[in-house]
NUDOGU-48809 format. One record per residue (C-alpha): residue number from 1; residue in one letter; x, y, z. Coordinates in pm, whole numbers. Layout:
(tifi NUM 'a' (X Y Z))
...
//
This chain:
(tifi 1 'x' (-845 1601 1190))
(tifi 2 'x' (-485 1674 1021))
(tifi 3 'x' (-533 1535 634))
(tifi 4 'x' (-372 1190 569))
(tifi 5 'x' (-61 1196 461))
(tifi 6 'x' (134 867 436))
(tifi 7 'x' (522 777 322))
(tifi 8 'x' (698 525 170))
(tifi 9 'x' (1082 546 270))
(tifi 10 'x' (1316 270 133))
(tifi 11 'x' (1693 281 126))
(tifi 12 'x' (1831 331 -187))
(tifi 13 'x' (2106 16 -131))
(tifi 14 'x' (1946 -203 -374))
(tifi 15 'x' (1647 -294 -580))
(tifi 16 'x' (1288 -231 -489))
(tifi 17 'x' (1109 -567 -466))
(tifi 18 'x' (756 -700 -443))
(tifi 19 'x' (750 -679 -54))
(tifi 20 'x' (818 -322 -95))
(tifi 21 'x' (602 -197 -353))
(tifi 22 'x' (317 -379 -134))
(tifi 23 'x' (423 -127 176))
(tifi 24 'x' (432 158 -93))
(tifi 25 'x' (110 61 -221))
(tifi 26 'x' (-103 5 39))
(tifi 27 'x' (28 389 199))
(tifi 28 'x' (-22 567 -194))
(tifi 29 'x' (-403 377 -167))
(tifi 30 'x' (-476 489 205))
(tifi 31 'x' (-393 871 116))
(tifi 32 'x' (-574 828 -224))
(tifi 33 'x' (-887 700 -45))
(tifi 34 'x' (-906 1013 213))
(tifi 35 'x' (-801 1272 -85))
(tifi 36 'x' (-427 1263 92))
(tifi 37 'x' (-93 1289 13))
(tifi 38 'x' (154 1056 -43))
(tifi 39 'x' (515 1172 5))
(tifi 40 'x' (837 962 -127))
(tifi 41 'x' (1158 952 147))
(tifi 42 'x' (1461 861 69))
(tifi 43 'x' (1630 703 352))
(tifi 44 'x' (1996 758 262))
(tifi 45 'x' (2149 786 578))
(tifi 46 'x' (2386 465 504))
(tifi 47 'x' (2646 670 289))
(tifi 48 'x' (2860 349 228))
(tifi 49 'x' (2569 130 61))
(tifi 50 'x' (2308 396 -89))
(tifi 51 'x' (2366 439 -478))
(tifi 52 'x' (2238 743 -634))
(tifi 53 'x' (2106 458 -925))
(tifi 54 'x' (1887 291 -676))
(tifi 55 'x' (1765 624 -630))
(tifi 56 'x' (1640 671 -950))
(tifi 57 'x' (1531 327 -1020))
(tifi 58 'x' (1337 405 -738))
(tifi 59 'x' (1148 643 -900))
(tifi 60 'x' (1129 494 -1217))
(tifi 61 'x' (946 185 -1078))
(tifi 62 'x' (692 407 -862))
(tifi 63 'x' (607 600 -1171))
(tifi 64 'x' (593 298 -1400))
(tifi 65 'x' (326 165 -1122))
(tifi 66 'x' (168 466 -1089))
(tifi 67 'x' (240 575 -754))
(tifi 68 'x' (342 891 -853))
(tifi 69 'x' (443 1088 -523))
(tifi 70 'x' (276 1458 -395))
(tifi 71 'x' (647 1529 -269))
(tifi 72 'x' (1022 1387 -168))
(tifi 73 'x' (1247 1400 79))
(tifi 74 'x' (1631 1271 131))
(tifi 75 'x' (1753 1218 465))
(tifi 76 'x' (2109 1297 375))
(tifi 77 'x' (2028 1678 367))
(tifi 78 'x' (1874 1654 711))
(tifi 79 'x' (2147 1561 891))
(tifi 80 'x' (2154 1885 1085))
(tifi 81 'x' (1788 1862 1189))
(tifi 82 'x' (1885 1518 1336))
(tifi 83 'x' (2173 1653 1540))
(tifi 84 'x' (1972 1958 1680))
(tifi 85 'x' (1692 1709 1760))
(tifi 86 'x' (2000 1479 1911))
(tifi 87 'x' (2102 1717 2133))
(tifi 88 'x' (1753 1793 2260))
(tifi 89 'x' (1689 1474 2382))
(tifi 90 'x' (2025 1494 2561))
(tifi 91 'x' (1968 1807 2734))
(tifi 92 'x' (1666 1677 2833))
(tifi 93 'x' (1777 1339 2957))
(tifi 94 'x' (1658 1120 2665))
(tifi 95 'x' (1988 1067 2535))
(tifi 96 'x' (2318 965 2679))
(tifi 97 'x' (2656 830 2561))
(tifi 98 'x' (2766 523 2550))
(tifi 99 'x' (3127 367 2441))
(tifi 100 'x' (3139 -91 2427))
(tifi 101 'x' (3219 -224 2110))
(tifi 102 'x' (3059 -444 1931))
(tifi 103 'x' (3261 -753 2091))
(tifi 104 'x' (3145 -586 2445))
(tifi 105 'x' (2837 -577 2382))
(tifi 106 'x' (2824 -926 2258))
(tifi 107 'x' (2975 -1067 2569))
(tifi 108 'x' (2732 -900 2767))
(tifi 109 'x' (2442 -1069 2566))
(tifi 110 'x' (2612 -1398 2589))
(tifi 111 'x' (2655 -1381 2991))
(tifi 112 'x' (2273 -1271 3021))
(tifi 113 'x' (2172 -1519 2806))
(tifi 114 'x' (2357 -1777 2987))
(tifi 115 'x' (2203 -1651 3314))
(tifi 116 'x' (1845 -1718 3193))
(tifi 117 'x' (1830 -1340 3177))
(tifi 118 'x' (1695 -1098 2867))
(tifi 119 'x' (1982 -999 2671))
(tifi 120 'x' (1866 -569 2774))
(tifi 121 'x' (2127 -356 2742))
(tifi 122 'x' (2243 -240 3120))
(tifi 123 'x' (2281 152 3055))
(tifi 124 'x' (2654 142 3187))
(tifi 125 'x' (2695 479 2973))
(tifi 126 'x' (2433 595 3221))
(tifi 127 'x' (2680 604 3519))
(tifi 128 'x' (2942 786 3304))
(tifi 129 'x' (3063 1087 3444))
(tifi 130 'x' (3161 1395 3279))
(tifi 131 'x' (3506 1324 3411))
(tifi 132 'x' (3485 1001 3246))
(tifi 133 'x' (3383 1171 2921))
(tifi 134 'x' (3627 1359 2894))
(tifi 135 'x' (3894 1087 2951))
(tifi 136 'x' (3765 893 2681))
(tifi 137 'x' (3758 1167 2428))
(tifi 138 'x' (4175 1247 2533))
(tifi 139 'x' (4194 857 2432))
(tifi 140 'x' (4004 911 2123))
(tifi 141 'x' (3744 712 2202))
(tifi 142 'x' (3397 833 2036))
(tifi 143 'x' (3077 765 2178))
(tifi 144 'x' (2769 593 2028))
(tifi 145 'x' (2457 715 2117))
(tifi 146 'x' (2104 593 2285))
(tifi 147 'x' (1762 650 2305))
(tifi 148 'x' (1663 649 2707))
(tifi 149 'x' (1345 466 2695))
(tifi 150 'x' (1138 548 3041))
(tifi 151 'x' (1039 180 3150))
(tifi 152 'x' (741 349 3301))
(tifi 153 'x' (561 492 3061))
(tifi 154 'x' (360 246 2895))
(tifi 155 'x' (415 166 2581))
(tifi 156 'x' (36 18 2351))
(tifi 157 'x' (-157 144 2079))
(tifi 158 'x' (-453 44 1835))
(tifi 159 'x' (-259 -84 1555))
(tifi 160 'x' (-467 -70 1222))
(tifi 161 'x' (-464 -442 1112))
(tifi 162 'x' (-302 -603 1434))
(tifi 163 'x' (-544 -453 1700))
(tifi 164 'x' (-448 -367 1996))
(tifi 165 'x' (-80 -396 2089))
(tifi 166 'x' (89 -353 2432))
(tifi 167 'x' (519 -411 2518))
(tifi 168 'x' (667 -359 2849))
(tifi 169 'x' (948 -123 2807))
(tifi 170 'x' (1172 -272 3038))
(tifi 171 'x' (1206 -575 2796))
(tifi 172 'x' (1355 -355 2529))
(tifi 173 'x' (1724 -249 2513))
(tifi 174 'x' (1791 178 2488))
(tifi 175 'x' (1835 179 2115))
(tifi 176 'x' (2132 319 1966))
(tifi 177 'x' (2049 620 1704))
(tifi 178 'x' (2392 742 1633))
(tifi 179 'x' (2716 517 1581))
(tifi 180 'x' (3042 611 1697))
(tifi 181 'x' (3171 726 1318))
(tifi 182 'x' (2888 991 1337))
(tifi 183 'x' (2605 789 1082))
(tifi 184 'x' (2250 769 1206))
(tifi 185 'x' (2099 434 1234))
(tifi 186 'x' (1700 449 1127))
(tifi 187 'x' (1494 461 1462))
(tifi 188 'x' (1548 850 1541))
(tifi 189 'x' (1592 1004 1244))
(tifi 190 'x' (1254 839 1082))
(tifi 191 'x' (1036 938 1406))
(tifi 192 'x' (1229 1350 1333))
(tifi 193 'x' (1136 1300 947))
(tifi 194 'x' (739 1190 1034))
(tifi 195 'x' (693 1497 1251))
(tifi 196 'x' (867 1711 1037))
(tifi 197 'x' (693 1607 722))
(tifi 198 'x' (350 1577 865))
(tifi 199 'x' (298 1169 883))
(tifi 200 'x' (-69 1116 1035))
(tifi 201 'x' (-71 733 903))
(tifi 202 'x' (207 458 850))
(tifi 203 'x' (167 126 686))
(tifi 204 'x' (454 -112 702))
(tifi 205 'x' (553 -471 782))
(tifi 206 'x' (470 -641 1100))
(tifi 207 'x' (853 -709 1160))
(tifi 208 'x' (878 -322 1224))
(tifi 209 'x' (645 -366 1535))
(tifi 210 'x' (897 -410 1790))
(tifi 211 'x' (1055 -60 1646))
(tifi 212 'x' (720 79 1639))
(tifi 213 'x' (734 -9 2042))
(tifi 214 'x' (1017 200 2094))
(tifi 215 'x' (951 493 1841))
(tifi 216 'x' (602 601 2022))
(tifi 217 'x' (794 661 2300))
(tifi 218 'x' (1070 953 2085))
(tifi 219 'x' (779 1079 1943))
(tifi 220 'x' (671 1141 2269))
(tifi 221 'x' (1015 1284 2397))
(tifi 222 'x' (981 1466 2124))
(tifi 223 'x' (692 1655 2172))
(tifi 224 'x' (510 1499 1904))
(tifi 225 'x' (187 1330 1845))
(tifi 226 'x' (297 990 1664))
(tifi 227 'x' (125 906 1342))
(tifi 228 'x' (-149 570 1329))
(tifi 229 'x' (65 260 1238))
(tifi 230 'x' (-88 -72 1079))
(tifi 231 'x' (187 -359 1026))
(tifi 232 'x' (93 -569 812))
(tifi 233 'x' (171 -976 741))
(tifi 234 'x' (450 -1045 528))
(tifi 235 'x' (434 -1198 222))
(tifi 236 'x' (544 -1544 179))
(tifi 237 'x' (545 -1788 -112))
(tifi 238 'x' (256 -1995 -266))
(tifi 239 'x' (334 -2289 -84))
(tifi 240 'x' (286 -2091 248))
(tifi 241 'x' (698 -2070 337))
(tifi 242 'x' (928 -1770 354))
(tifi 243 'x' (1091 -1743 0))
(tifi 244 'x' (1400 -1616 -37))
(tifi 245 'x' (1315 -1523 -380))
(tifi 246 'x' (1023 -1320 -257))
(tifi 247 'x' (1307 -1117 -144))
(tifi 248 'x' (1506 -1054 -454))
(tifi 249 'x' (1173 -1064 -659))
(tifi 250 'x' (1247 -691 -818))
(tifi 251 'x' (995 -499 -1026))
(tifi 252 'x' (1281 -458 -1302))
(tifi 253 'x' (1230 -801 -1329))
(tifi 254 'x' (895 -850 -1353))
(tifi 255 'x' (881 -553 -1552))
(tifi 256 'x' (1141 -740 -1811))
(tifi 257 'x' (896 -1086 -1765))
(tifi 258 'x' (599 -912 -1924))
(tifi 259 'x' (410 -784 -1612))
(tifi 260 'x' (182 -493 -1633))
(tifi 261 'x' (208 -255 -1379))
(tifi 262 'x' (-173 -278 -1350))
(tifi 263 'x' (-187 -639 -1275))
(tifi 264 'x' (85 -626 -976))
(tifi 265 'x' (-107 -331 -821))
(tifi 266 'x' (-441 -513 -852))
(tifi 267 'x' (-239 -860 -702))
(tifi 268 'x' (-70 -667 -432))
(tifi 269 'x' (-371 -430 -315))
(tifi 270 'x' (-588 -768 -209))
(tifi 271 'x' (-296 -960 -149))
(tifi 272 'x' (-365 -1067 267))
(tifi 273 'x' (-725 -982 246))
(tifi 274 'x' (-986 -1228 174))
(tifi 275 'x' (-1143 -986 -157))
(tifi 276 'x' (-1072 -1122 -476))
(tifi 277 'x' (-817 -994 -673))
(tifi 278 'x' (-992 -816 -980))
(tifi 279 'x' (-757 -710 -1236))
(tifi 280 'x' (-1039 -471 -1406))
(tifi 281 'x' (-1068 -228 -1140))
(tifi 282 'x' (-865 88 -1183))
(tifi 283 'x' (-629 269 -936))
(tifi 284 'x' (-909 498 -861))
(tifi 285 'x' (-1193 228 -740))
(tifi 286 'x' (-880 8 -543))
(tifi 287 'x' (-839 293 -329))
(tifi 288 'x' (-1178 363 -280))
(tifi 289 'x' (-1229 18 -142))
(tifi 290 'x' (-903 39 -16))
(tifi 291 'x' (-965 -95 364))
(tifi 292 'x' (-689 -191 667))
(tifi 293 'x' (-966 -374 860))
(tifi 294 'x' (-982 -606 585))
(tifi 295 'x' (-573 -745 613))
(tifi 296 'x' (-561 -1015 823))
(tifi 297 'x' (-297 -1137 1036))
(tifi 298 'x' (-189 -1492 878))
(tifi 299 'x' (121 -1447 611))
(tifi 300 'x' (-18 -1289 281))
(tifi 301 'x' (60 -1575 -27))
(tifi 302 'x' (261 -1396 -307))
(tifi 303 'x' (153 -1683 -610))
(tifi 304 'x' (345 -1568 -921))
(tifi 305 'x' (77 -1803 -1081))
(tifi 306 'x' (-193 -1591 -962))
(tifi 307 'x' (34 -1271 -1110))
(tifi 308 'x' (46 -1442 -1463))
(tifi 309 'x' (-369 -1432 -1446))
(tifi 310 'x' (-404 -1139 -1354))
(tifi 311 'x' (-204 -1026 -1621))
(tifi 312 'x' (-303 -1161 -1852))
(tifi 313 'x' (-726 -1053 -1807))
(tifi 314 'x' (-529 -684 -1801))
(tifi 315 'x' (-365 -719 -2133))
(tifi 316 'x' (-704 -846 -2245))
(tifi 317 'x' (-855 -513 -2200))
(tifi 318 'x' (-571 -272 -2285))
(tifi 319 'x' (-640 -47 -2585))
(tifi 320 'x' (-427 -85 -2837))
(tifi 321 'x' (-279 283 -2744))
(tifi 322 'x' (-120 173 -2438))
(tifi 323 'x' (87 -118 -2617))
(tifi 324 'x' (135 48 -2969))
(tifi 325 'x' (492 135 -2885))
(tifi 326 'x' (588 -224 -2770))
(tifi 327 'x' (412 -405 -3043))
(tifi 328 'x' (626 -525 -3409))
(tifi 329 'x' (641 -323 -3668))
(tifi 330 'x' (304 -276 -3891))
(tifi 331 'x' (77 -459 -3639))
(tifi 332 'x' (-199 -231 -3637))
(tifi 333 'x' (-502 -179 -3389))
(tifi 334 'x' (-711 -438 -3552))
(tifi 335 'x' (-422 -677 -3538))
(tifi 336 'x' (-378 -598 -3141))
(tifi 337 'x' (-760 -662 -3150))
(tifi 338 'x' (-753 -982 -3284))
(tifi 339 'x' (-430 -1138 -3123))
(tifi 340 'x' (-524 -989 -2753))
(tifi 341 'x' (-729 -1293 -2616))
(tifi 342 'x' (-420 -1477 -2621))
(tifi 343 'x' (-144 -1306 -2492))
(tifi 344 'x' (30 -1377 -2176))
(tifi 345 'x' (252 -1062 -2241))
(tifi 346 'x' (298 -776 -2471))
(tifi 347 'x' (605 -976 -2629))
(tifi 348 'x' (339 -1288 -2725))
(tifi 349 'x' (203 -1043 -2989))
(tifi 350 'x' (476 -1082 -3198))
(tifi 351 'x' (435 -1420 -3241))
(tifi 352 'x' (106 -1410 -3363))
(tifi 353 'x' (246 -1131 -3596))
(tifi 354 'x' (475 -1376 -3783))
(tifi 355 'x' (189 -1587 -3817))
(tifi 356 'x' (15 -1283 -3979))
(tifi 357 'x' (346 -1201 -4203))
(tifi 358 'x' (425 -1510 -4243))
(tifi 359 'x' (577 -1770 -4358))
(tifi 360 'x' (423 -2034 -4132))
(tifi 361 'x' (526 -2389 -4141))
(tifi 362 'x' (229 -2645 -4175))
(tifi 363 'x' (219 -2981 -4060))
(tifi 364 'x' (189 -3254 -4327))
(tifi 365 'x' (-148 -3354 -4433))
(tifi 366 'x' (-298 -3681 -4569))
(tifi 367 'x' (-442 -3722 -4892))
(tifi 368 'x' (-771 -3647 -4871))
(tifi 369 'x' (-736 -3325 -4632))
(tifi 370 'x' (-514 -3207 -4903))
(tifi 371 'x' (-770 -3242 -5177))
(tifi 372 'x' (-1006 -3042 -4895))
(tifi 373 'x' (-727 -2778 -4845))
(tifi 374 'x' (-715 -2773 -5237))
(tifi 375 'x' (-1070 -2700 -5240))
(tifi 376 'x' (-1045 -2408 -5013))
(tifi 377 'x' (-798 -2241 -5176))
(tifi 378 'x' (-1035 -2196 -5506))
(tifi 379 'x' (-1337 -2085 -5286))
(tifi 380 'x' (-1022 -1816 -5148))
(tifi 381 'x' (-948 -1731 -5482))
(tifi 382 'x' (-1305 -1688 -5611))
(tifi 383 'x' (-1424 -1508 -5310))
(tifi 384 'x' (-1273 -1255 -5089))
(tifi 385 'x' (-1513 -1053 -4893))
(tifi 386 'x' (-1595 -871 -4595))
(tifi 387 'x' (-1580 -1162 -4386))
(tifi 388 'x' (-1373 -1408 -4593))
(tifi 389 'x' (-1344 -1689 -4292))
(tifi 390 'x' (-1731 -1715 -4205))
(tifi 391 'x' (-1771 -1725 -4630))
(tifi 392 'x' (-1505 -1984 -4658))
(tifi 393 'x' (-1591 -2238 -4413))
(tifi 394 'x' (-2002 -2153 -4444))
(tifi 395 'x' (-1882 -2261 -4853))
(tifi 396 'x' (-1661 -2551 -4753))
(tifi 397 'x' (-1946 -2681 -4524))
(tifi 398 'x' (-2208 -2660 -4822))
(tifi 399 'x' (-1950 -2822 -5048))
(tifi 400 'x' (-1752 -3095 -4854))
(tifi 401 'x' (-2028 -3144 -4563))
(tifi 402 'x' (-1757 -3154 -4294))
(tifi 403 'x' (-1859 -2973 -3962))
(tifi 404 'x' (-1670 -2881 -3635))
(tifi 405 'x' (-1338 -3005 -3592))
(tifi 406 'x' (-1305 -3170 -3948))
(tifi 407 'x' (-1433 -2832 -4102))
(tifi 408 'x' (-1241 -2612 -3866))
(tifi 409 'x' (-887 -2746 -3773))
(tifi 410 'x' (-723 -2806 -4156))
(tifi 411 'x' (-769 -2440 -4211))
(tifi 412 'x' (-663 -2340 -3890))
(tifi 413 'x' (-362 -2514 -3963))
(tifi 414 'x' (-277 -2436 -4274))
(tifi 415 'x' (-327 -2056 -4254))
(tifi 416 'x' (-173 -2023 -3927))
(tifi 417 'x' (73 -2355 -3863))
(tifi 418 'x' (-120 -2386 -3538))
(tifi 419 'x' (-354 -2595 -3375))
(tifi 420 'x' (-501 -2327 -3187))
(tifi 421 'x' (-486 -1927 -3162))
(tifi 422 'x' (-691 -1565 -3216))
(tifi 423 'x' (-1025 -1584 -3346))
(tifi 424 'x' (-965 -1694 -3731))
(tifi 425 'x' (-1225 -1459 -3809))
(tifi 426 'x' (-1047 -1194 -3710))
(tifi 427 'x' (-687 -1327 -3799))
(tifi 428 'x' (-810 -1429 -4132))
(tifi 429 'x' (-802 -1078 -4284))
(tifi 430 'x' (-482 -950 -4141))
(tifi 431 'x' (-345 -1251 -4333))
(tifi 432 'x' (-501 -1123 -4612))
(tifi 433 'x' (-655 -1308 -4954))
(tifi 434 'x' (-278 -1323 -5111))
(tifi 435 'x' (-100 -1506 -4816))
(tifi 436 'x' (-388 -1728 -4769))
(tifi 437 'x' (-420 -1858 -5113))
(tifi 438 'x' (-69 -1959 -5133))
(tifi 439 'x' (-70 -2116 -4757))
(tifi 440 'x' (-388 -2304 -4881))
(tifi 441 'x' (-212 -2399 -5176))
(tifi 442 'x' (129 -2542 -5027))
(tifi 443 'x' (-68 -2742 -4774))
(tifi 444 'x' (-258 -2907 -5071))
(tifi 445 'x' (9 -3001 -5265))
(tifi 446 'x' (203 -3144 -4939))
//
């Protein structure tokens, strides 16, 4: 058996966005899993709409997700291999010409429809003569060209997560793969770019499976074995409807929210199986338990709530070398350390910073937490250790006989201006003995 390779192939006329980094994903796991390759394809055919900076921000958003690519392809440099394939199909009767405009062809849907009929195209280029050609060309009319499908071949295969599928192709309309101006529309030319490039498997949405339907038969015509397809459920939002910002949900922007790249790919990679999302397994141990049989067919829930979670047990674990460029000035690794439990994002780390630096603004105190504050700050002065907040409140405790919450929550706020945060013992000496003493101090004299 050939070695997977898979493709992810967007159109560089916008944006990539969650629904397609799933589709990119799940392909970059599959040929991770089976030691494949994974190969990047820029459909550009639509000259009018592709940007060459959707192109790169492309790119830039597989790399920062780690789907880095074992090659790339651009379909506007392949325009010849299109036409030669083009004009094998019509030598061999799998093409053919056709000339209605759009408004023609919509009348024709509109009169089938209103017969109760399937709105199929007729193949009324079919019955074109050369002649008739030849006219239309001395008017300057230019064709658009069709796919013949063969309505009896039968068209089914084992799709990976949808199981076995089966369409008549007599209920499907000749597709059109070239428009009159010359541009390619995306059936033919992706079916010439899989053989060409070597596609054995292709994941994508389910609402490609009608095109799947009619692109096992070019492969076919073309002499080709077609790859393995799985289509997959699309994603909808966590209150089970289609969301229209699930559709402009871009990686830039989650990106720009605070998202680590590991915590979409561990969301995304479960998302529309029943495994839990676990935000501690690598790239390398997704793929290996990276499985089609285990999508199922109802709409996979994209829960932005569930993306903040997962985030946040990532930044939990992330060294303090992957976020050293991102973090404020002077925040060290033991600062990272001690602030890291309660982050959302990266950016949360430089609020706990100024609460480091300082200055912090305490709430006011009553009289006789004051006199306790008072009495912490000369245990601070006296004593400064190795462990100053486990010898500060193990002193106050001994001295004052508060416990818990009385012992505890004065000094939080004080030092910090917060009710709750990092570990004190661990924020207490990245505050350090000066800082504290004179935070102790203003709160005591408040």
């Amino acid at each position: 058996m050939a070695p997977i390779t898979t493709r992810f192939a967007p159109s560089p006329t916008g944006r990539l966005h969650v629904g397609n980094v799933r589709a990119a994903l799940h392909n970059w796991l599959l040929a991770r899993k089976h030691g494949g390759r994974f190969l990047l394809r820029i459909d550009d055919t639509d000259r009018e709409r592709s940007r060459e900076e959707y192109v790169e921000a492309i790119r830039a958003d597989l790399t920062w997700l780690g789907l880095v690519p074992d090659g790339e392809e651009r379909q506007s440099a392949r325009f010849e291999l299109y036409e030669r394939e083009l004009a094998r199909l019509a030598a061999a009767g799998r093409a053919y010409r056709c000339y209605e405009t759009a408004q023609e062809l919509d009348l024709k849907r509109k009169v089938l429809l209103g017969r109760g009929l399937p709105p199929i195209y007729d193949r009324a280029g079919l019955a074109l003569t050369e002649a008739d050609h030849a006219a239309k060309a001395a008017a300057g009319e230019m064709p658009h060209w069709r796919f013949l499908l063969d309505h009896a071949e039968p068209i089914a295969w084992d799709d990976g997560i949808r199981g076995p599928q089966q369409f008549d192709a007599a209920t499907i309309s000749d597709p059109v793969v070239r428009r009159a101006d010359g541009s390619w529309l995306y059936m033919l030319p992706s079916v010439i770019d899989d053989i060409a490039m070597g596609i054995t498997d292709v994941v994508r949405g389910e609402d490609h499976v009608s095109n799947t339907a009619t692109q096992l038969q070019m492969f076919t015509a073309l002499g080709a074995a077609p790859p393995r397809f799985a289509h997959e459920a699309l994603l909808v939002g966590a209150e089970g409807k289609l969301s229209k910002r699930l559709g402009s949900l871009g990686v830039a922007e989650l990106r720009e929210s605070g998202i680590e790249p590991e915590a979409l790919v561990a969301l995304l990679a479960r998302l529309g199986t029943a495994d839990p999302v676990d935000p501690a397994l690598d790239a390398e141990a997704l793929a290996a338990s990276f499985d089609l049989s285990r999508f199922g067919r109802a709409p996979a829930r994209f829960d932005e709530a569930e993306l903040a979670r997962a985030n946040a047990a990532v930044l939990h674990r992330l060294p303090f070398e992957r976020v050293a460029a991102s973090l404020p000035e002077g925040m060290d690794a033991a600062a990272w350390e001690a602030v890291r439990p309660n982050l959302a994002t990266v950016a949360d780390a430089a609020e706990w910073w100024r609460v480091v630096t300082g200055p912090v603004t305490a709430p006011a105190f009553d009289e006789e937490t004051c006199a306790y504050l008072a009495t912490a700050a000369k245990l601070v002065a006296a004593d400064w250790g190795a462990d100053p907040w486990h010898a500060l409140t193990g002193a106050l405790k001994e001295t004052t006989g508060r416990k818990g919450k009385a012992l505890f929550l004065p000094l939080r706020q004080a030092l910090t201006g917060h009710d709750h945060g990092p570990d004190m013992a661990a924020l207490l000496p990245l505050i350090g003995q000066e800082r504290a003493l004179e935070r102790l101090q203003a709160s005591a004299r408040a």
